[in-house]
C-alpha positions in Angstrom: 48.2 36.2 -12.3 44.5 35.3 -12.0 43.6 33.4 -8.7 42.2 30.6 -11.3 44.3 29.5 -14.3 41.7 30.4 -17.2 40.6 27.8 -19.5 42.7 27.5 -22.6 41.5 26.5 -25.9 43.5 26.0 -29.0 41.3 26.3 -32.0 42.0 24.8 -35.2 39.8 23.9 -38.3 39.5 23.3 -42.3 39.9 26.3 -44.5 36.3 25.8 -45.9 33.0 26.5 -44.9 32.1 30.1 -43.1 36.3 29.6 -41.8 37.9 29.1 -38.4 38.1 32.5 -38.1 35.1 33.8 -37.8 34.0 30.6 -35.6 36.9 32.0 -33.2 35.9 35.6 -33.1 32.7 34.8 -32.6 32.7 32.5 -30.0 35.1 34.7 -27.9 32.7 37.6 -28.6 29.9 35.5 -27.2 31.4 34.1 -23.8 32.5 37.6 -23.1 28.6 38.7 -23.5 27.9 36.1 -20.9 29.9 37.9 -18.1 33.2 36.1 -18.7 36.9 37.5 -19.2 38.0 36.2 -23.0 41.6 36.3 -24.6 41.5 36.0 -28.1 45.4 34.7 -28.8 45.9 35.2 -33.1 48.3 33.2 -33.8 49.2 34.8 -37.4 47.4 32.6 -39.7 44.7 35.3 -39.8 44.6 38.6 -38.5 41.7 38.9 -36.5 42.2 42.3 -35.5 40.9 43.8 -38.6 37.8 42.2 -38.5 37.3 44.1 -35.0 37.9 47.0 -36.9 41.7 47.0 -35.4 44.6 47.9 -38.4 47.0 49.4 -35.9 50.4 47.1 -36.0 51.7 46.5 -32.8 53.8 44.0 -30.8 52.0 40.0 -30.2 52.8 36.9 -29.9 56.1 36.5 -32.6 58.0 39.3 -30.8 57.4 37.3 -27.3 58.6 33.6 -28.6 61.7 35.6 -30.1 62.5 37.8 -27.3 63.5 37.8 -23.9 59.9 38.9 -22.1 59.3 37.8 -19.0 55.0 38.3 -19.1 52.7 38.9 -22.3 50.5 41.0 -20.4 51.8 44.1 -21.8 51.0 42.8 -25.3 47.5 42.3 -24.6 45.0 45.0 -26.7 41.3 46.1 -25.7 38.7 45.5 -28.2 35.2 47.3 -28.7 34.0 44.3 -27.4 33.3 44.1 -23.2 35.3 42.2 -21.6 37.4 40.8 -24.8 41.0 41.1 -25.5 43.4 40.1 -27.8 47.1 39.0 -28.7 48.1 40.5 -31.9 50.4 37.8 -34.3 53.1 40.6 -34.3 54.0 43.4 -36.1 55.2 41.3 -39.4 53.4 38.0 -39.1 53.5 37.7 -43.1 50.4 35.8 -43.1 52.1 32.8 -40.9 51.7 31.8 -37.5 54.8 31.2 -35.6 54.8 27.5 -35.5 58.6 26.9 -36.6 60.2 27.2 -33.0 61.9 25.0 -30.8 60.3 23.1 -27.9 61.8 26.1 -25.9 59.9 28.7 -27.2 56.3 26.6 -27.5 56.7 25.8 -24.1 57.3 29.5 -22.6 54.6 30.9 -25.3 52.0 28.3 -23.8 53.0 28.7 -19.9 52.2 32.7 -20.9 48.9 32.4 -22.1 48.1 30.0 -19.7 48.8 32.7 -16.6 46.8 35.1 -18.0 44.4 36.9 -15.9 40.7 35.7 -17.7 38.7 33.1 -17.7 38.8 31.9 -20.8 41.9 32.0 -23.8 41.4 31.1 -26.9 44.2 30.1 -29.1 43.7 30.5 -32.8 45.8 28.4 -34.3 45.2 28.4 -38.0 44.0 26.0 -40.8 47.7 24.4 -41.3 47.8 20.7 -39.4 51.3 20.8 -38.9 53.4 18.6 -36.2 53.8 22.6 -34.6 49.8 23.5 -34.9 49.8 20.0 -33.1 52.2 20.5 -30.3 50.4 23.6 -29.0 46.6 22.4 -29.7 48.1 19.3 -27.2 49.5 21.6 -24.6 46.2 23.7 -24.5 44.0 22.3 -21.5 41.3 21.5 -24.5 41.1 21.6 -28.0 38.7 22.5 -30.6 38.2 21.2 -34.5 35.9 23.2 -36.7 35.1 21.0 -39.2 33.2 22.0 -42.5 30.6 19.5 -43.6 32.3 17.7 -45.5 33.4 14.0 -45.1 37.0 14.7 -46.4 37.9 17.2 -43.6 36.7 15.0 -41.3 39.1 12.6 -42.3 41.7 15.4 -41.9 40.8 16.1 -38.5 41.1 12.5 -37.7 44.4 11.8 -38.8 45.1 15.7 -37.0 44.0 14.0 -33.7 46.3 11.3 -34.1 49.1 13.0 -35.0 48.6 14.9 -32.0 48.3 11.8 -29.7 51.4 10.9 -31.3 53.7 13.6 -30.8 52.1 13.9 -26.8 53.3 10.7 -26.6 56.6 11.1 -27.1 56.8 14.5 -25.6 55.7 12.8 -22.0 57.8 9.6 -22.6 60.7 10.5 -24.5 62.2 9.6 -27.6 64.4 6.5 -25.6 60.9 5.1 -24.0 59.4 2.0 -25.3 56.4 3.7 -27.0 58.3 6.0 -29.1 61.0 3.5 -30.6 58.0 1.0 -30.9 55.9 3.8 -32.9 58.8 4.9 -35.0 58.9 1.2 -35.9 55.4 0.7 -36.4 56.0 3.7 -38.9 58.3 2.4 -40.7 56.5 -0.8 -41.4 53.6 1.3 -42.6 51.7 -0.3 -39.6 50.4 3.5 -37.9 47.2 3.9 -40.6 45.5 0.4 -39.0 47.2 -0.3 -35.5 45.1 1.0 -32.7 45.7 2.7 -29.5 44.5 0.1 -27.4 46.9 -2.6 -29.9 49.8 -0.4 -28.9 49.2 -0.2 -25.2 48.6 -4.1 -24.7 52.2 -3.6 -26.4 53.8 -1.6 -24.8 52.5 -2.6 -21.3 54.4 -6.6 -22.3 57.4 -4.6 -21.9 57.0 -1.4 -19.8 53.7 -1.4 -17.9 54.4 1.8 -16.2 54.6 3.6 -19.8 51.4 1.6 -20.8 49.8 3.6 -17.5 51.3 6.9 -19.0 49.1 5.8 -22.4 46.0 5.6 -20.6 46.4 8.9 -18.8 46.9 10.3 -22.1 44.2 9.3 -23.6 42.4 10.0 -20.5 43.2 13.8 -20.4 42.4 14.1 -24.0 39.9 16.4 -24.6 39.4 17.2 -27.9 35.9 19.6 -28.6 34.3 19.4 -32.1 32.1 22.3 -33.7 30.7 21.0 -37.7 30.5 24.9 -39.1 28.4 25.9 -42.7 25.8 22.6 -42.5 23.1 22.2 -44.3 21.0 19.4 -43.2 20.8 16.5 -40.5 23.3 14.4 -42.5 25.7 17.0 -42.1 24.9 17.0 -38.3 26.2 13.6 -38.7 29.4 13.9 -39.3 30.5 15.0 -36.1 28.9 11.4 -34.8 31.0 9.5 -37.4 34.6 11.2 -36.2 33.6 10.5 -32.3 33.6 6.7 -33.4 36.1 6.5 -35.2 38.7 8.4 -32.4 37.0 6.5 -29.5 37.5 3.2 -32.0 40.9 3.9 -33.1 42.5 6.5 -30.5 40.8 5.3 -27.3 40.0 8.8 -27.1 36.5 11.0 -26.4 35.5 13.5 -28.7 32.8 15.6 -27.3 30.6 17.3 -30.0 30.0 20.9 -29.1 27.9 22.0 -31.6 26.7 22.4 -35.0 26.7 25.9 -37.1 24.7 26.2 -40.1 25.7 28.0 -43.6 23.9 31.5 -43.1 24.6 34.3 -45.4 24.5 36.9 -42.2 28.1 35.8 -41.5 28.9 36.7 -45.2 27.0 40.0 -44.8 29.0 40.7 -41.7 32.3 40.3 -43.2 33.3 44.0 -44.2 31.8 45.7 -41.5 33.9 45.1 -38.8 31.1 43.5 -36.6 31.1 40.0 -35.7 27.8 38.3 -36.5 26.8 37.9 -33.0 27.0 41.6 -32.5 25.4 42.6 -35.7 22.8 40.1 -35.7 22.5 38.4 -32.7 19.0 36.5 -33.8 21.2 35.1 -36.8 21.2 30.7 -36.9 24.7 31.1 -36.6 24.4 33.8 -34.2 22.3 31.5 -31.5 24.1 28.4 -32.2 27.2 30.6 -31.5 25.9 31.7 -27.9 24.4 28.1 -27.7 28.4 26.9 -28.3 29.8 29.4 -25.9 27.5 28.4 -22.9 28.5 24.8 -23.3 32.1 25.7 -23.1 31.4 27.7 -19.6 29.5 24.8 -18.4 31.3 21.6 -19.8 32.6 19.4 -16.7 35.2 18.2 -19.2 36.6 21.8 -19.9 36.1 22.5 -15.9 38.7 19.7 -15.0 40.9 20.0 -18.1 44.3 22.0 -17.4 47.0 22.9 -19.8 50.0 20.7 -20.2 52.8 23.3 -20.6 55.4 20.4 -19.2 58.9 20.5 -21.4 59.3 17.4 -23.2 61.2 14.6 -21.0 64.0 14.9 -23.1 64.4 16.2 -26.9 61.4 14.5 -28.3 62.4 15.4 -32.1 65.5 12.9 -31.8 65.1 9.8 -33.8 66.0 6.4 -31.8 69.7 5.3 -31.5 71.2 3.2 -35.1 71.3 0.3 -33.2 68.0 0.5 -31.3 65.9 1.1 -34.5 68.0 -1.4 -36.0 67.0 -4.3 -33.1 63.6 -2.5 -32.8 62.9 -3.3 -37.1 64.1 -6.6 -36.7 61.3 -7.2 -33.9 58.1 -5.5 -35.1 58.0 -7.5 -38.0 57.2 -10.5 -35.5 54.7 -7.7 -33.3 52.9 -7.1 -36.3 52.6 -10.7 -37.0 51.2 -11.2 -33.6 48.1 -8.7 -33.3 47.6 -9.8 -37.3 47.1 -13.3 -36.1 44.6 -12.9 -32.9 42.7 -10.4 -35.6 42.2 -13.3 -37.9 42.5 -15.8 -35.9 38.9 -15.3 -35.2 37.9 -15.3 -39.0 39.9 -19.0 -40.0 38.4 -20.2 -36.8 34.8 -19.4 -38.4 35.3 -20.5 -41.6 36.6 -24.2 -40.7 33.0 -23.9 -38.4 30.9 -23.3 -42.0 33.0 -26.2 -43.8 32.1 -28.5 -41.0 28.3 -27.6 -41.6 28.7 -27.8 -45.2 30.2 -30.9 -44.9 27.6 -32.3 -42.9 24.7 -31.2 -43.9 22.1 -33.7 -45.1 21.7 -34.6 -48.5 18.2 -33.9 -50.1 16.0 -36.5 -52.0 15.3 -35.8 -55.9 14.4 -37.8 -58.6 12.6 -37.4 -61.9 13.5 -33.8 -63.6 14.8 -32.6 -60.1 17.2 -35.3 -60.5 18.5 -33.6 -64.0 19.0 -30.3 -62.1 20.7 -31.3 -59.3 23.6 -33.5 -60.9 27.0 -33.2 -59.5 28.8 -30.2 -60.6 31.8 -30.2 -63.3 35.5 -32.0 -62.6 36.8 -29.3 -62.6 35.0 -27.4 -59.8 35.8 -31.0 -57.5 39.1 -29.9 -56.9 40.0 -29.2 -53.6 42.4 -26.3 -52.0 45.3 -26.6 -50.2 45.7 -27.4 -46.2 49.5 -26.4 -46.2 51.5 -24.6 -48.7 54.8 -25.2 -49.6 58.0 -22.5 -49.8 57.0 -21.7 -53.3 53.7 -21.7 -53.0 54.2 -18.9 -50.4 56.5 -16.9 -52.9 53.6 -17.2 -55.8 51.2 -16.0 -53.2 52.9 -13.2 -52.0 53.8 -11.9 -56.0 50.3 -11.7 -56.8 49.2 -9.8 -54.0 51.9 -7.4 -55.3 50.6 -7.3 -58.4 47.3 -6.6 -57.3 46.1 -3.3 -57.2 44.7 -1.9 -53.6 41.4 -2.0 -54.1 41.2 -5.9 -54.2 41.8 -5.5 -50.4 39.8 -3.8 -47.6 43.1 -3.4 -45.8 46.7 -2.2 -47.0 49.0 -4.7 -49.2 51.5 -5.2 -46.6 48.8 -6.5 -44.0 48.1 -9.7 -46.7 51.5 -10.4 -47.4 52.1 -10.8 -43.7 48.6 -13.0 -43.4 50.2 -14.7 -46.1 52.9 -16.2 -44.1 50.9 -17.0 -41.2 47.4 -18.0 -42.4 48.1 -18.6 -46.3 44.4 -20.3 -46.4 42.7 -16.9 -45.3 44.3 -15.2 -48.1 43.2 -17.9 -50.6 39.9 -17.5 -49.4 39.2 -14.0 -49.6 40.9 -13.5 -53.3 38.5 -16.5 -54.6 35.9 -14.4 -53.1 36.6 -11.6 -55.4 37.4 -13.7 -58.4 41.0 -14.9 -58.6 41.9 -18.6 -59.3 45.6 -19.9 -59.3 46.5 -23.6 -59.8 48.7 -23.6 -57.1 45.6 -23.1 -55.0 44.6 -26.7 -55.3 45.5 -30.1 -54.5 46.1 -31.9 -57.7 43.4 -34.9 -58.2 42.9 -37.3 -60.5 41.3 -36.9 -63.3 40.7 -32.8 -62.3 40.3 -30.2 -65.1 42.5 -27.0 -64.3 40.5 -24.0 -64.7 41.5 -21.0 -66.1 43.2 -18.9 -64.1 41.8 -14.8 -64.0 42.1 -12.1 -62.1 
């Protein structure tokens, strides 16, 4: 075992642009130019060996998660690459990474690799965002997403992120803690596409504040790295800026960008020759943005201070909740949800009665003569006046036309209006006659009022 437990990096990205792959092999290739000891660990999805010109079958990483070895050194292969090695996927991968193990297994695998003598270990984990790929990119001290340039895979790689928050969660806390039961919930309400991190701590720390401390560590200790491969232009440079938002937003969680690769054909020329692209053509674009990559990763304070969580779970964290608990726990998230919908909008009613004050009073103007003509006093039937409360079946109406409704009349999901519908009916009313819809049992009835036509 080295003195210093090396740095290990599960790597995982989209199956498109100049591929994970060669992003992997490369950037191993590249720290091991700079003087450091690299592990390149194939995890099966693709055989990296060949492309070092490597065909031999031998013994890797499925023969050690299904035996009884007590080290992986002995699997470990040379490459004609300095001061590179690598972890063959086994004799008989079939093309899939060994993903479909127990936590038993992961954990022993990851604990392996991490007391390998080398600086640096880089786990290639494929293209497949899987709960598996996610449990060992969230025990690797850091991980990295190659992302092609392309908004939709960055959308992937978002939801991969949270899916790996989530299942870290409940590996630390347990399927019996607070957080898990309340996110199973929260999943089956179809609350986990809009409810923050930061909702579900100030959650969870109302009922269990030393679980809420857990969250924050989490997310803390979250180091997720993000390369955008095969770009084109500044726009596509971009892209990496949008994801760190939207996780820092949405998963109280720092993405650090650490680099940006752009579409060169020497990495297609490079392809059945055996040579990576930062051998073959080391003044390549892809070739120095590769080395560019690799000495950020040796000098990154973030990877310096990250360490592998190879922990076992607290208990068995693929159980589901007791009956009974999710039973109590469904009955209660319906009024949880209620809650954080009502301080989100409680902000919005409160601005809207401010703008119907000012309407209200807001001085009349002065006309006469032809300006007079124009500014006469709009139809009857636009006088009527919409409802302060709303009666039983006035909530029932309101809650069948936002069913009927297709989702793009809202900015948020259906079941988020229905509930505003119960607790701030008017809000609702507000924003579907913004886009258009009347109902009579929006108004008041007044006399002498014209009903207008209801639409949608």
């Amino acid at each position: 075992m080295s003195a210093t437990q090396p740095r290990l990096l599960g790597v995982i990205g989209a199956p498109s642009g100049q591929g994970r792959n060669v992003v992997t092999l490369n950037l191993g290739v590249a720290i091991a130019q700079l003087g450091k000891r690299a592990v390149i660990a194939d995890f099966g999805a693709s055989d990296l060996r060949r492309m070092l010109g490597l065909f031999r079958k031998v013994k890797g990483l499925k023969e050690f998660a299904e035996g009884d070895y007590r080290t992986i050194r002995s699997f470990i292969c040379p490459t004609p690459a300095p001061n590179l090695c690598i972890l063959s996927p086994g004799e008989n991968p079939d093309g899939v990474a060994p993903f479909a193990y127990s936590w038993e297994p992961k954990v022993r695998l990851m604990r392996a690799l991490a007391a390998l003598e080398a600086d640096f270990v880089l786990a290639d984990l494929g293209t497949d965002m899987t709960a598996d790929s996610a449990d060992f990119f969230s025990m690797a001290g850091a991980g990295i997403l190659v992302v092609s340039a392309d908004p939709r895979e960055v959308l992937r790689c978002y939801e991969f992120l949270k899916l790996v928050l989530y299942r870290t969660l409940r590996r630390r806390l347990g399927p019996d803690s607070e957080t898990a039961a309340l996110l199973a919930q929260i999943e089956r309400a179809g609350g986990s596409r809009t409810l923050t991190i930061a909702q579900l701590t100030r959650l969870v720390r109302h009922r269990n504040p030393d679980e809420a401390r857990v969250i924050d560590e989490i997310c803390d200790g979250f180091v997720p790295l993000l390369i955008v491969d095969a770009g084109q232009s500044q726009r596509d440079m971009e892209l990496g800026d949008k994801l760190r938002v939207i996780c820092r937003r949405y998963l109280s969680i720092r993405v650090e960008y650490l680099g940006f690769i752009y579409e060169d054909a020497a990495v297609d020329h490079t392809h059945g020759t055996q040579d990576p692209v930062v051998i073959r053509q080391p003044d390549s674009r892809a070739a120095v943005a590769m080395h560019r990559i690799a000495h950020k990763c040796i000098h990154s304070p973030r990877l310096a201070e990250a360490k592998p969580d190879v922990r076992a779970p607290a208990e068995d964290a693929e159980r589901a909740p007791a009956p009974a608990q999710a039973a109590a726990g469904d009955r209660a998230i319906t009024e949880v949800l209620a809650r954080v919908i009502r301080r989100e909008i409680g902000e919005v009613e409160r601005r809207l009665e401010h703008a119907e004050q000012q309407l209200q009073t807001r001085p009349k103007s002065v006309v006469s003569g032809p300006a007079k003509e124009a500014a006469k006093p709009p139809e009857p039937a636009t006088e009527r006046m919409l409802k302060t409360a709303f009666s039983p079946a006035d909530l029932r109406a309101l809650e069948e036309l936002i069913e009927s409704l297709d989702d793009d009349w809202f900015p948020d999901p259906k079941w988020k209006w229905k509930v505003r519908a119960l607790t701030s009916p008017l809000h609702v009313v507000h924003h579907l006659m913004s886009r258009g819809v009347r109902r009579d049992f929006f108004y008041r009835e007044a006399p002498g009022s014209k009903a207008p036509k209801a639409f949608a």
